[in-house]
N, CA and C atoms as an extended XYZ file, in Angstrom:
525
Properties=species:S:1:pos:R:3:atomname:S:1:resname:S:1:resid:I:1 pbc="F F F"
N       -31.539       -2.222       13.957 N   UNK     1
C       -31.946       -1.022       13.224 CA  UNK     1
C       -30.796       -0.574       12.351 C   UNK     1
N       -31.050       -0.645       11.262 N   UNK     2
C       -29.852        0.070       10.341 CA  UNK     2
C       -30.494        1.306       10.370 C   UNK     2
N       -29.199        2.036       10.285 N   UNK     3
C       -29.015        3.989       10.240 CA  UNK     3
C       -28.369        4.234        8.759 C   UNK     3
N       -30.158        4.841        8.363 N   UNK     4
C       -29.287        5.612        6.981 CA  UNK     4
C       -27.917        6.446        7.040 C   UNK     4
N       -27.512        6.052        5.753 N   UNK     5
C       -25.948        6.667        5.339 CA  UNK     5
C       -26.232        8.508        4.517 C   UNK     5
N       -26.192        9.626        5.352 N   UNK     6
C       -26.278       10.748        4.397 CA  UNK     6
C       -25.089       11.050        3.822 C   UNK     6
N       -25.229       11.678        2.601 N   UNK     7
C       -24.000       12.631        2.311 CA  UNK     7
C       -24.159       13.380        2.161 C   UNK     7
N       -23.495       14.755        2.283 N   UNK     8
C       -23.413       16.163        1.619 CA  UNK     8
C       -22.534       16.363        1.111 C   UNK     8
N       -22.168       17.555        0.281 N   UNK     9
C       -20.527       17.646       -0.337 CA  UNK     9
C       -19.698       17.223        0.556 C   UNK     9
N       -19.104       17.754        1.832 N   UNK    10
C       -17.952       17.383        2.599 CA  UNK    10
C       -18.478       16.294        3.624 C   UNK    10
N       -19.322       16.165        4.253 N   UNK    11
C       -19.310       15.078        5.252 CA  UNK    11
C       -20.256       14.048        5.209 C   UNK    11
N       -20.320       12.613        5.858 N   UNK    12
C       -20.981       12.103        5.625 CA  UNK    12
C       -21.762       11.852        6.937 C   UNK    12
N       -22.933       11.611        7.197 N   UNK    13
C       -23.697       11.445        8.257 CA  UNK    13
C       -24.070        9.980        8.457 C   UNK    13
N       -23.539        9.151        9.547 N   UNK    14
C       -23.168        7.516        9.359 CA  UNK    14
C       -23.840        7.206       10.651 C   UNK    14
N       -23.724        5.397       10.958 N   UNK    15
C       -23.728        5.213       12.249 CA  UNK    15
C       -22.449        5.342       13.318 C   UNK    15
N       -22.580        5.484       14.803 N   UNK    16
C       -21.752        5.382       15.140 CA  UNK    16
C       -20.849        3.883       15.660 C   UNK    16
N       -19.707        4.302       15.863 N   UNK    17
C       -18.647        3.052       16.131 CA  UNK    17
C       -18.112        3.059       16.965 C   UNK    17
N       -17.468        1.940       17.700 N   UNK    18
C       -16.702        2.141       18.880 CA  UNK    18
C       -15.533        3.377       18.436 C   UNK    18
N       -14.707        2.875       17.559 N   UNK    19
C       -13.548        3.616       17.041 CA  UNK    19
C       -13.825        5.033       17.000 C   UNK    19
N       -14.845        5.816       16.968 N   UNK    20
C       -15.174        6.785       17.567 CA  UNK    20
C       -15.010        7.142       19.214 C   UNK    20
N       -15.144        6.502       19.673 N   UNK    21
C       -14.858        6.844       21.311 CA  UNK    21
C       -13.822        7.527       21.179 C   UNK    21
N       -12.243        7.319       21.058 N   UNK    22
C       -11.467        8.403       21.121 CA  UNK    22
C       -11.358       10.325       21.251 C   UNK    22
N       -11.815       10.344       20.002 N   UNK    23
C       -12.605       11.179       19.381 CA  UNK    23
C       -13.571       11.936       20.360 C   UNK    23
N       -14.607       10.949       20.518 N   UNK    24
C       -15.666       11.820       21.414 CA  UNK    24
C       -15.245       12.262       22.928 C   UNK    24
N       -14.204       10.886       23.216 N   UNK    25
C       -13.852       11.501       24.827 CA  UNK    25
C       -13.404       12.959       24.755 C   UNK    25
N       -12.254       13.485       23.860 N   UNK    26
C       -12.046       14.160       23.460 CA  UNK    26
C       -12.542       15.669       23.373 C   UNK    26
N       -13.940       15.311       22.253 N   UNK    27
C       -14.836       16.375       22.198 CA  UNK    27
C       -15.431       16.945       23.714 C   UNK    27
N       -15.783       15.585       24.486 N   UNK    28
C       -15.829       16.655       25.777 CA  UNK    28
C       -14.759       16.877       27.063 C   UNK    28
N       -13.823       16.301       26.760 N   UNK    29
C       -12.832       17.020       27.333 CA  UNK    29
C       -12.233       18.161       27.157 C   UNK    29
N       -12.590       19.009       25.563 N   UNK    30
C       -12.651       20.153       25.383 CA  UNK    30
C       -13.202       21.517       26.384 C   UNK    30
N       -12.385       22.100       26.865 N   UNK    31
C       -13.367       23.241       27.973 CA  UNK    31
C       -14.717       23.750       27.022 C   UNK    31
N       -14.260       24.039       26.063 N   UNK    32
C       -15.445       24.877       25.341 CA  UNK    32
C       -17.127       24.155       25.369 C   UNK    32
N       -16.719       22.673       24.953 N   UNK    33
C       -17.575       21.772       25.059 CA  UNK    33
C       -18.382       22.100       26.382 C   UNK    33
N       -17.425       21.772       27.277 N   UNK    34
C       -18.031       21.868       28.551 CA  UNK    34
C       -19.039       22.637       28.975 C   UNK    34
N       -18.636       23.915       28.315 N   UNK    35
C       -19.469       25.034       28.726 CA  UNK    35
C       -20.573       24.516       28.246 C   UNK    35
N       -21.279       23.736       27.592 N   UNK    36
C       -22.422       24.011       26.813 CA  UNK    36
C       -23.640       22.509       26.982 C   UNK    36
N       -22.738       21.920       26.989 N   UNK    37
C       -23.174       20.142       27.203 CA  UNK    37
C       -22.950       19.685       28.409 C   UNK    37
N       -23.497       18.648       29.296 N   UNK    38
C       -23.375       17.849       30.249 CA  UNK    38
C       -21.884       16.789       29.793 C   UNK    38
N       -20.904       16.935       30.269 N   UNK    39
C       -20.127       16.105       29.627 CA  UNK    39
C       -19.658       14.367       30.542 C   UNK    39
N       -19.271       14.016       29.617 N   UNK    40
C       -19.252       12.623       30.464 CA  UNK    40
C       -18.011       12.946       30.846 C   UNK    40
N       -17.901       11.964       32.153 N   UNK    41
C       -16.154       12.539       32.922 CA  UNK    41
C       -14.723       11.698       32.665 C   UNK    41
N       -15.538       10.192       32.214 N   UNK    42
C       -14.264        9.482       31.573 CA  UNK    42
C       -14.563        8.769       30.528 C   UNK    42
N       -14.208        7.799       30.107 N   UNK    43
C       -13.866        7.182       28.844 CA  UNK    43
C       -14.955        6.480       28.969 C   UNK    43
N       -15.922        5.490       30.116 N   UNK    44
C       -16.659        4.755       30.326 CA  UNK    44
C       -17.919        5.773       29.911 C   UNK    44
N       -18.333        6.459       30.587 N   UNK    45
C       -19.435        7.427       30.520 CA  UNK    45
C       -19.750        7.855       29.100 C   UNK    45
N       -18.398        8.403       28.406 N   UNK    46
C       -18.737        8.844       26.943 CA  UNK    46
C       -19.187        7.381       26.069 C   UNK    46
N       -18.303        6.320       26.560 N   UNK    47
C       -19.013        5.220       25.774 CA  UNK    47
C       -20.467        4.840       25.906 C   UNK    47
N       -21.188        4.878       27.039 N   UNK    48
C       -22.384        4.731       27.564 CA  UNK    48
C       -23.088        5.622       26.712 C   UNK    48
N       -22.520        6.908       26.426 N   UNK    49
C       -23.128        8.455       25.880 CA  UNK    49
C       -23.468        7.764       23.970 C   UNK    49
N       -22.307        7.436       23.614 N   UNK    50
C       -22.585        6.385       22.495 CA  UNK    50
C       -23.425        5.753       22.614 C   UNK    50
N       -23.472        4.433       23.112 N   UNK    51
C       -24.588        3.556       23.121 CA  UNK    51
C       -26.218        4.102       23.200 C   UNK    51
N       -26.070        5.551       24.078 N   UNK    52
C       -27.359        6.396       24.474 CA  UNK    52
C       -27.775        6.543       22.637 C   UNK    52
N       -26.832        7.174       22.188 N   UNK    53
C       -27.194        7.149       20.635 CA  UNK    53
C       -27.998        6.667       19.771 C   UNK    53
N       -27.340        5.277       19.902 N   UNK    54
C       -27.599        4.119       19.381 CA  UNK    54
C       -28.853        3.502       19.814 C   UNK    54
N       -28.999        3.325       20.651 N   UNK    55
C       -30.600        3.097       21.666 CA  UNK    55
C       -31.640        3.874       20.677 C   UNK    55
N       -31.004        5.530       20.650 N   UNK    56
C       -31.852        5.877       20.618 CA  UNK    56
C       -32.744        5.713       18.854 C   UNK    56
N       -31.511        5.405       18.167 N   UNK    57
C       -31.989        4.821       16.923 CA  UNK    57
C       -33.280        3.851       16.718 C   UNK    57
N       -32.825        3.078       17.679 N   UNK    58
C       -33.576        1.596       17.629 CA  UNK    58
C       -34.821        1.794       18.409 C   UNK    58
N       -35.066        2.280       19.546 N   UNK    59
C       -36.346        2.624       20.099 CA  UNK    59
C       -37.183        4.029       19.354 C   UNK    59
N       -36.881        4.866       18.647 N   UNK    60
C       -37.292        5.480       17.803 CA  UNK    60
C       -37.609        5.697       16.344 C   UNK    60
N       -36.265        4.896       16.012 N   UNK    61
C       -36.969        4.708       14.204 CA  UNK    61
C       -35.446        6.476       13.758 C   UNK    61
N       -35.082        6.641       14.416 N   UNK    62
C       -34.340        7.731       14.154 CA  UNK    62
C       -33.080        8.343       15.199 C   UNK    62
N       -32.198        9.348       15.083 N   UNK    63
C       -31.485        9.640       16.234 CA  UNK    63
C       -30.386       10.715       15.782 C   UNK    63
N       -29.234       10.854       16.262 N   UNK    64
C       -28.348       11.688       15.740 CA  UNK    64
C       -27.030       10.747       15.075 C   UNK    64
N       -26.425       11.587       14.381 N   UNK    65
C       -25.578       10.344       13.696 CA  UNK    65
C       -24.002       10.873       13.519 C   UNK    65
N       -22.791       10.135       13.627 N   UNK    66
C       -21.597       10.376       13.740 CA  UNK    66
C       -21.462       10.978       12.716 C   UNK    66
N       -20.836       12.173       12.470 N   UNK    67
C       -20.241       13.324       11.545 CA  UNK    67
C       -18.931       12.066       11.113 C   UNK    67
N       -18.664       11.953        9.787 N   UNK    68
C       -17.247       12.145        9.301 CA  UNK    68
C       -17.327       13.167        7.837 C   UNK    68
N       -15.509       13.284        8.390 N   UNK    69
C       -15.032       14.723        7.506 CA  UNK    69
C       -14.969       13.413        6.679 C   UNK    69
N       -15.692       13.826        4.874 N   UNK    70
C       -15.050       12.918        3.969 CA  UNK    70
C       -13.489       12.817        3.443 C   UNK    70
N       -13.143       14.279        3.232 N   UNK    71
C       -11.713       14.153        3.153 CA  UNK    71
C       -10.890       13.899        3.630 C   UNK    71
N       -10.904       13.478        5.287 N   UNK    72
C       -10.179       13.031        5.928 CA  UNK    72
C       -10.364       11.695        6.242 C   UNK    72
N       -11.746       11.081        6.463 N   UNK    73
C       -11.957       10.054        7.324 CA  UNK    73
C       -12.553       10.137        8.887 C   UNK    73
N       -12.022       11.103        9.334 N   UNK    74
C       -12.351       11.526       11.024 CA  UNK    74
C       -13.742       11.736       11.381 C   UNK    74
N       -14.080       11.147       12.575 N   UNK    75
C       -14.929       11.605       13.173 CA  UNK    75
C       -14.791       13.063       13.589 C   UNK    75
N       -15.651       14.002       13.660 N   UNK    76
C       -15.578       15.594       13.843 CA  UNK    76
C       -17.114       16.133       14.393 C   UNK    76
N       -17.967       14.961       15.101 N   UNK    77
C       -19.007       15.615       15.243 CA  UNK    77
C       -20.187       14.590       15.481 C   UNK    77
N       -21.549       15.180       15.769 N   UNK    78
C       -22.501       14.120       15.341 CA  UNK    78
C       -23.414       15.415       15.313 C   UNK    78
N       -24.417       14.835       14.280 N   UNK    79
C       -25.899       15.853       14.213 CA  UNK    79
C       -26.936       14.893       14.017 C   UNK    79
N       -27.938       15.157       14.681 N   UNK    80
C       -29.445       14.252       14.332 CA  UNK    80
C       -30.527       14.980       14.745 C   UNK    80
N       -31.378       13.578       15.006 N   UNK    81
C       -32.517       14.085       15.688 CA  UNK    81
C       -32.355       13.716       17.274 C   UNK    81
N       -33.468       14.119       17.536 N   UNK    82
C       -33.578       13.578       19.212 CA  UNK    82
C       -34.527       13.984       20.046 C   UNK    82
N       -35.116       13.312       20.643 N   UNK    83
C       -36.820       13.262       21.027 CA  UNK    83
C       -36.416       11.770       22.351 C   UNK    83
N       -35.565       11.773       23.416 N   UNK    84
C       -35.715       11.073       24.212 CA  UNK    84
C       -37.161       11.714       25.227 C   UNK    84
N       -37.481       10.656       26.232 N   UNK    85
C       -38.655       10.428       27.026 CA  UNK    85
C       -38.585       11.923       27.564 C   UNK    85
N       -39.946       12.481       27.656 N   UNK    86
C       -40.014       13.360       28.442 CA  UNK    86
C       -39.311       15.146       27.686 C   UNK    86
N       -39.261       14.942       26.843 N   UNK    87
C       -38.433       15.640       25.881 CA  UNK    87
C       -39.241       17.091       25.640 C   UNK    87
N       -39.425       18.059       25.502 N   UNK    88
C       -40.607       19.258       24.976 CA  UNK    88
C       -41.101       18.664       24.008 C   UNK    88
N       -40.188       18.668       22.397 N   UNK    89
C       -40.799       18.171       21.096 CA  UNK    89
C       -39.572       17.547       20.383 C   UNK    89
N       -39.590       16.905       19.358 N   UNK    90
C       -38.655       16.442       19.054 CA  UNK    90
C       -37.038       17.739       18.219 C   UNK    90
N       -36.261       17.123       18.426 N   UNK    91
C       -35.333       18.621       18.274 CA  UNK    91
C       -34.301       17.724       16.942 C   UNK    91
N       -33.611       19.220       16.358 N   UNK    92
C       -32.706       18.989       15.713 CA  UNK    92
C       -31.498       19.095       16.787 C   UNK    92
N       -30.325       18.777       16.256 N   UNK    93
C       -29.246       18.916       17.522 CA  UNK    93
C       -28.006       18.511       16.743 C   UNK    93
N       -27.071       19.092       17.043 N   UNK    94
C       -25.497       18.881       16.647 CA  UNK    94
C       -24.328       19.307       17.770 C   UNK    94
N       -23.370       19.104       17.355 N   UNK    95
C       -22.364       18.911       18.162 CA  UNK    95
C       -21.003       18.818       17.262 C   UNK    95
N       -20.033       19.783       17.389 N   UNK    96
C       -18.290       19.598       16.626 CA  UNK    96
C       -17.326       19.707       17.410 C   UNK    96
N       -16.405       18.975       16.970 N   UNK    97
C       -15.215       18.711       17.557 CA  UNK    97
C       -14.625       19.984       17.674 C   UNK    97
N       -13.574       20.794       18.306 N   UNK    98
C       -13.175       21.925       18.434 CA  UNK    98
C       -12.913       22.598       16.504 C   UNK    98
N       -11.689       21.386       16.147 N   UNK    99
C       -11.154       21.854       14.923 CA  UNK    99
C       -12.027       21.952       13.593 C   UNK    99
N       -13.269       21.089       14.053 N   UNK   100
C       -14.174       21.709       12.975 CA  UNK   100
C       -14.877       22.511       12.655 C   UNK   100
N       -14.796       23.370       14.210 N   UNK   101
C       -15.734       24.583       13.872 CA  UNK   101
C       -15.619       26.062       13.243 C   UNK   101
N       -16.233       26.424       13.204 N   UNK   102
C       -16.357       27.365       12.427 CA  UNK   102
C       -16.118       27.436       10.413 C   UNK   102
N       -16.814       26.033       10.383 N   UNK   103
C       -16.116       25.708        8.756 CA  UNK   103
C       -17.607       25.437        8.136 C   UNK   103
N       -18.276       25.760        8.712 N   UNK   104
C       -20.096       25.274        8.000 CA  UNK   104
C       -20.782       24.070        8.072 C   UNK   104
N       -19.815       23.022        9.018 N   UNK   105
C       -19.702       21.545        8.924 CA  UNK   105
C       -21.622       21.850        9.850 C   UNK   105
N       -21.745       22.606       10.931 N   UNK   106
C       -23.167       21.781       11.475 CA  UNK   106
C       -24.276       22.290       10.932 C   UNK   106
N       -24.007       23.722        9.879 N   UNK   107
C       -24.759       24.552        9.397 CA  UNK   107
C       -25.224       22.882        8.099 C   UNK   107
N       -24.649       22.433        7.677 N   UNK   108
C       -24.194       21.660        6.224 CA  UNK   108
C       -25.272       20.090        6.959 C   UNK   108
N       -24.419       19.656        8.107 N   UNK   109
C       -25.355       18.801        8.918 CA  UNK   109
C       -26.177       18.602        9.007 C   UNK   109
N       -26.385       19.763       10.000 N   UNK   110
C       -27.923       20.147       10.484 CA  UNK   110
C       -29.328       20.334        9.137 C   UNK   110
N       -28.849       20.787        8.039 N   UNK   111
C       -29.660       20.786        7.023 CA  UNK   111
C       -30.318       19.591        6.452 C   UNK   111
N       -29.414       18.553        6.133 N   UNK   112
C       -29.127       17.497        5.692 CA  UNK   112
C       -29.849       17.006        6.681 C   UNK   112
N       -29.901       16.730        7.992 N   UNK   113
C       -30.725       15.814        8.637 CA  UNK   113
C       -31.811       16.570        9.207 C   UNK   113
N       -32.543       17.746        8.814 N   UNK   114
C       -33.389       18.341        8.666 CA  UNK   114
C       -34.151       17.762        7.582 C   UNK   114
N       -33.403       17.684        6.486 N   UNK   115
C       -34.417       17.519        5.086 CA  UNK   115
C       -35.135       15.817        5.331 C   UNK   115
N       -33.809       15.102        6.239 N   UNK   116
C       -34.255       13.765        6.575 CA  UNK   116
C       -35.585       13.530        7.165 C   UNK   116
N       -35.786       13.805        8.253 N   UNK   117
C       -36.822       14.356        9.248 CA  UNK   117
C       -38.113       14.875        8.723 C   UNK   117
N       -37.887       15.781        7.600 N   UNK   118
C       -39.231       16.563        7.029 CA  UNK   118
C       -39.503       15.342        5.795 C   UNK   118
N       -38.686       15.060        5.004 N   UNK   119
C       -38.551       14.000        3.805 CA  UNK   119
C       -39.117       12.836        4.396 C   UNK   119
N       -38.192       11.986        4.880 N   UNK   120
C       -38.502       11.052        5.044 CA  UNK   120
C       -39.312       10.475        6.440 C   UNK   120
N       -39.198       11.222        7.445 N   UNK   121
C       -40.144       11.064        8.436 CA  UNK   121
C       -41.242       11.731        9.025 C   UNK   121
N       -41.570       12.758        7.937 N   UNK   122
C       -42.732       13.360        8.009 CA  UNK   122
C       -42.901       14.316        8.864 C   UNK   122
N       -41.788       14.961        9.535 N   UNK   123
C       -42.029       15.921       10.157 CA  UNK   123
C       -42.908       17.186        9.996 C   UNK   123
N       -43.506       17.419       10.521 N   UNK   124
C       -43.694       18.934       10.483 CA  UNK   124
C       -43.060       19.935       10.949 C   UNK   124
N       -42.307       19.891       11.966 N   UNK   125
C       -41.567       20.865       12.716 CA  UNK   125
C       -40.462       20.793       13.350 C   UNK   125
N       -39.069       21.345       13.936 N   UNK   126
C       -38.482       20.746       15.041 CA  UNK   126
C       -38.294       22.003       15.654 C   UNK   126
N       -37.678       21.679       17.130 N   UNK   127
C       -37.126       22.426       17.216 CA  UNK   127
C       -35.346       22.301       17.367 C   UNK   127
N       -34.558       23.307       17.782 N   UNK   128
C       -33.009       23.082       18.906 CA  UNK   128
C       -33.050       23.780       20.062 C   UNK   128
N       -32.974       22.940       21.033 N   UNK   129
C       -32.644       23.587       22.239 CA  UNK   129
C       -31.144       24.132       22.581 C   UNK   129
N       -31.249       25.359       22.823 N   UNK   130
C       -29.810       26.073       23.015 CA  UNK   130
C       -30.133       26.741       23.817 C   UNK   130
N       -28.495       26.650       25.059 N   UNK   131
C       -28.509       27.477       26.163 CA  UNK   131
C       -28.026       28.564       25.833 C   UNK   131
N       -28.129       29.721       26.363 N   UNK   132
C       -28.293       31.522       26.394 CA  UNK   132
C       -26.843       31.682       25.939 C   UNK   132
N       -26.183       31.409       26.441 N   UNK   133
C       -24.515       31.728       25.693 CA  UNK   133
C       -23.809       30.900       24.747 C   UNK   133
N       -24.351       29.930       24.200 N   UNK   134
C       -23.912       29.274       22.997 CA  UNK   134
C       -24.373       30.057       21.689 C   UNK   134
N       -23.662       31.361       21.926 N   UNK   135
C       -23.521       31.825       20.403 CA  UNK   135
C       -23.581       31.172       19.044 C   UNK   135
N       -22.390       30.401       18.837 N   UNK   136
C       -22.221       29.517       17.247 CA  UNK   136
C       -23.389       28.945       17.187 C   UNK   136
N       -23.897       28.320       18.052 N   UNK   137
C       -25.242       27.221       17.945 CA  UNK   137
C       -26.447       27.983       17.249 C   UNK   137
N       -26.361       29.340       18.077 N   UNK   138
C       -27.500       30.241       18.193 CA  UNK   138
C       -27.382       30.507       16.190 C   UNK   138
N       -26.345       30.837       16.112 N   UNK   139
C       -26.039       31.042       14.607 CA  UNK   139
C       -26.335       29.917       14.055 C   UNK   139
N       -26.484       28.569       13.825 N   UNK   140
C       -26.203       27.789       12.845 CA  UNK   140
C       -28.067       27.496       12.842 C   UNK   140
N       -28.261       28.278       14.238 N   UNK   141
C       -30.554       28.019       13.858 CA  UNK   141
C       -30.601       28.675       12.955 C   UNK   141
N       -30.023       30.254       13.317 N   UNK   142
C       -30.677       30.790       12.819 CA  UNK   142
C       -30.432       30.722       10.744 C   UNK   142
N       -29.168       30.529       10.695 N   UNK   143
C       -28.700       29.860        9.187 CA  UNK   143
C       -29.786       29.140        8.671 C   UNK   143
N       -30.444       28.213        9.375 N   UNK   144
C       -31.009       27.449        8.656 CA  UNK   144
C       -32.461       27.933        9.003 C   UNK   144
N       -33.017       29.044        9.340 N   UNK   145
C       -34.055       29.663        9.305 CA  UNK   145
C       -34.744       29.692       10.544 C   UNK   145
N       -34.260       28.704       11.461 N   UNK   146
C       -34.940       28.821       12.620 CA  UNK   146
C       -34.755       30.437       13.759 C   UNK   146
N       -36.115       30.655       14.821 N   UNK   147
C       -35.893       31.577       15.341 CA  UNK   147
C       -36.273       31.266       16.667 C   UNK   147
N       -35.868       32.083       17.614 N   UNK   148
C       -35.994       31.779       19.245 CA  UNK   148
C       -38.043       32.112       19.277 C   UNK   148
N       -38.123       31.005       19.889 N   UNK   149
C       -39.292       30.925       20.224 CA  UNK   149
C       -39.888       31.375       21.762 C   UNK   149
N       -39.323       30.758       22.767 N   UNK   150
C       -39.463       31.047       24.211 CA  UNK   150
C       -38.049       30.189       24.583 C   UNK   150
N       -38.285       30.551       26.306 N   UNK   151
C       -37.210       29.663       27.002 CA  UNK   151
C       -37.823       28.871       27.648 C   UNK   151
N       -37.277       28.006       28.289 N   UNK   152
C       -37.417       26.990       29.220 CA  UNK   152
C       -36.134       26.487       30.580 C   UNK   152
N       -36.617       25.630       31.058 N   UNK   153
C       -35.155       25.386       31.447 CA  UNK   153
C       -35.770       23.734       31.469 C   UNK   153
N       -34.284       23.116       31.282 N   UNK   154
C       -34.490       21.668       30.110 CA  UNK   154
C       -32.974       21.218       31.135 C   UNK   154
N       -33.011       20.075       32.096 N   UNK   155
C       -32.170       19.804       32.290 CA  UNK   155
C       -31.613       20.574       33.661 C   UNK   155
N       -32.381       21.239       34.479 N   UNK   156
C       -32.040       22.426       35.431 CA  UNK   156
C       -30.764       23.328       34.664 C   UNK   156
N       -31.226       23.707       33.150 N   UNK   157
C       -30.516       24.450       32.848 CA  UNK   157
C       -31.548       25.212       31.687 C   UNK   157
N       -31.053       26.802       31.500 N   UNK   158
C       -32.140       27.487       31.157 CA  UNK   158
C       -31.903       27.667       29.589 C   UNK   158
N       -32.727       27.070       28.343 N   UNK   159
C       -32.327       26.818       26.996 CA  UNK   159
C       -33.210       27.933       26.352 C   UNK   159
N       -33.253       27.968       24.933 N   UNK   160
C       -33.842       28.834       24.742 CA  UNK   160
C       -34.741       27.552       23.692 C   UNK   160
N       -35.491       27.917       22.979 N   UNK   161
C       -36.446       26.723       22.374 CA  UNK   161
C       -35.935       27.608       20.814 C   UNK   161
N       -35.281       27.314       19.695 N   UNK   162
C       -35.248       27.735       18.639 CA  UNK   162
C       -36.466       26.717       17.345 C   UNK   162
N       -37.301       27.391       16.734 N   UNK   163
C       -38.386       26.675       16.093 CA  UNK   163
C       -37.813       27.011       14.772 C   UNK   163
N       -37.346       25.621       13.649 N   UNK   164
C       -36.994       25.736       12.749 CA  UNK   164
C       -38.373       25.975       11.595 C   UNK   164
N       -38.362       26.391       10.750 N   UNK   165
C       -39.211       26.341        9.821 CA  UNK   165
C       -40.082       25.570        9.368 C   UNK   165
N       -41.192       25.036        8.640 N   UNK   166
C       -42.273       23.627        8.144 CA  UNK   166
C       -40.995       23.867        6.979 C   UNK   166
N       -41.426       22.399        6.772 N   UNK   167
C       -40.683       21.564        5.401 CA  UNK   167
C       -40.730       22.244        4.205 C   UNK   167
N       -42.266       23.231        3.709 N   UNK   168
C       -42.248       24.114        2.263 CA  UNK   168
C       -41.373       24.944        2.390 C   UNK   168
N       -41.467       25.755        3.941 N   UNK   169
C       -40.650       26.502        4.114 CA  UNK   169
C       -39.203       26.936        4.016 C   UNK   169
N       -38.540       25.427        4.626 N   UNK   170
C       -37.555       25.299        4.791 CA  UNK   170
C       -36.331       24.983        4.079 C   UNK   170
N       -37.188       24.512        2.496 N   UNK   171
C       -36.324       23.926        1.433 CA  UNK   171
C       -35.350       25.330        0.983 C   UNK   171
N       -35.941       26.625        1.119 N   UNK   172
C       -35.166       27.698        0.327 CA  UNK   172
C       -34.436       28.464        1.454 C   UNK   172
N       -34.216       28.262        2.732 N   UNK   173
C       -33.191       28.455        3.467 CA  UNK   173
C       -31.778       28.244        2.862 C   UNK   173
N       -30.917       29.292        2.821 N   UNK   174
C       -29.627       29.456        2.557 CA  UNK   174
C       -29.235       28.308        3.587 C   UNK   174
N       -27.714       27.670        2.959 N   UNK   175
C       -27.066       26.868        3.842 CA  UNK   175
C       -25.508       27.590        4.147 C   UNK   175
């Protein structure tokens, strides 16, 4: 399965690579991370967490995709889709490295592989699942127009269901 290449002004939305592992062990060895994600506990697990990725490309036709900062080169993230087995509905979803946040990088992402999703795979809808105290997250739905719909609990953990906008809708969302 080849994984389309996005760009936006600053980052590009790619496949992922081993040479990323660093990087991602990283991202969840971050406490902050922790709080929010299931994190893998060593270097093996996050690689597995990769490959989960990648799978999920190829058995779906779609998935989430390694963030790089263009001006740097670095991995700083991944945003996609994601609709594994058993899933509510299919979701938008992102994820940044500590030092990239707060810079517009998943607001910028998340759009970009939104427009993918509605564009090119016909979506009608997604949602993001976010747990109750992930503030920034809660912000970057609502940026892109989405609003809390109900909760659930997803994972024996209690999320909130954020429902992004239909595709007419969604094109005139501020980024």
């Amino acid at each position: 399965m080849m994984v389309p290449v996005l760009d936006t002004e600053r980052l590009r939305l790619r496949e992922w690579r081993e040479a990323d592992l660093p990087a991602f062990v990283a991202f969840y060895a971050d406490a902050s991370t922790g709080r929010f994600l299931t994190a893998p506990t060593n270097p093996g697990e996050a690689w597995r967490r990769i490959a989960l990725h990648v799978g999920h490309w190829s058995l779906r036709g779609y998935g989430a995709w390694a963030l790089e900062e263009k001006a740097s080169g670095q991995w700083i993230g991944y945003c996609g889709l994601w609709s594994p087995h058993g899933w509510p509905e299919p979701e938008l979803m992102w994820g940044l490295a500590p030092a990239a946040r707060g810079r517009g990088y998943a607001t910028e992402a998340a759009h970009r592989a939104r427009d993918f999703a509605y564009g090119q795979l016909g979506w009608t809808t997604a949602i993001s699942c976010i747990v109750p105290d992930n503030i920034a997250s809660q912000r970057v739905a609502r940026r892109l127009g989405a609003s809390l719909e109900r909760s659930i609990e997803l994972n024996g953990r209690p999320h909130g269901i954020y429902r992004h906008p239909e595709p007419s809708r969604s094109e005139s969302t501020d980024v």
